[in-house]
N, C-alpha and C positions, 0 to 999 in steps of 0.2 A: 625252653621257656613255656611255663604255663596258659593254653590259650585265654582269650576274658570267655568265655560260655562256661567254663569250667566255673570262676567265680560267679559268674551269674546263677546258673544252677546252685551255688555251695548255698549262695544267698535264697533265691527260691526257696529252698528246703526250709533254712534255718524260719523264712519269713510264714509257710507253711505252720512249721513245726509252733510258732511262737502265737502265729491267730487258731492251730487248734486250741491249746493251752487257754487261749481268752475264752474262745467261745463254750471251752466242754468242762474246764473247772469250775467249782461252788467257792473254793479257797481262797480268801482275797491276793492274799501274799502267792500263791500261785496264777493270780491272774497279772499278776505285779512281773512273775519271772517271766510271763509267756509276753507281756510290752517291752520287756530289758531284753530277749529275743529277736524281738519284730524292729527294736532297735537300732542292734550290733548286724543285722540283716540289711540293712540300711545303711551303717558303717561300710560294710562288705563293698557294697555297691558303689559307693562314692568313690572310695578309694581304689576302685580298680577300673572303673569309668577314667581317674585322672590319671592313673598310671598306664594304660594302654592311649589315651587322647593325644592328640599332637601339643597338648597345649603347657605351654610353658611356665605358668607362675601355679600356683600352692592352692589352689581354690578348693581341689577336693579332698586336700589333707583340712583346709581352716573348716569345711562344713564338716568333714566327720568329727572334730575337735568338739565343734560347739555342739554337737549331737551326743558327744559325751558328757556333754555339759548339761545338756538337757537330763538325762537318762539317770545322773547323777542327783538334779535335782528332786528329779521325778520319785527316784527311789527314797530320797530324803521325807520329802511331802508322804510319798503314799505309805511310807511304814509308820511314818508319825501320825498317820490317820487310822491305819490297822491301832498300832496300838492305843490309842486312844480309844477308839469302838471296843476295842477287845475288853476294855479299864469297864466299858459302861455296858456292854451287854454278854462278855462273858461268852463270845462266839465270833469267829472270822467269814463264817458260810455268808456269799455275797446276799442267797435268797432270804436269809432272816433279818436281812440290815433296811428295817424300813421307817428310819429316823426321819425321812420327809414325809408320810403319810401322816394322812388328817386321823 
């Protein structure tokens, strides 16, 4: 049996790996895969919190569910925003998207 530190760490890494990715890309759509990381990192965690826990009904499979469901969304909304900025300015780098400035 796999101990949970093992998943805890797996998750660590991946949630590491997924806020480097936000913080050090210009890419929108790479800032997109390093949130769908910090996500499933997230996932990770739920579901092995429920699977090692004493506890007997489905809580940590329905929250990683709806986490999918979020992630899912997430990705829907934010590529339909990449490509629509990309239709109007011809660029995905986060630092030249400054459609809210005066």
């Amino acid at each position: 049996m796999i101990p949970l530190s093992w998943f805890l760490i797996l998750s660590a890494g991946l949630f590491s790996i997924g806020l480097f990715g936000v913080l050090s890309r210009k890419n929108a759509i790479a800032i997109l895969l390093g949130v769908e990381l910090m996500l499933n990192a997230v996932n990770i965690n739920l579901v092995s919190f429920w699977r090692y826990g004493n506890i007997a009904d489905m809580a940590g499979q329905v929250f990683a569910i709806i986490v999918f469901a979020v992630a899912a969304a997430e990705v829907a909304v934010g590529l339909a925003l990449v490509i629509s900025v990309y239709r109007q300015r011809r660029t995905v780098i986060a630092d030249d998207l400054d459609m809210m400035k005066w």
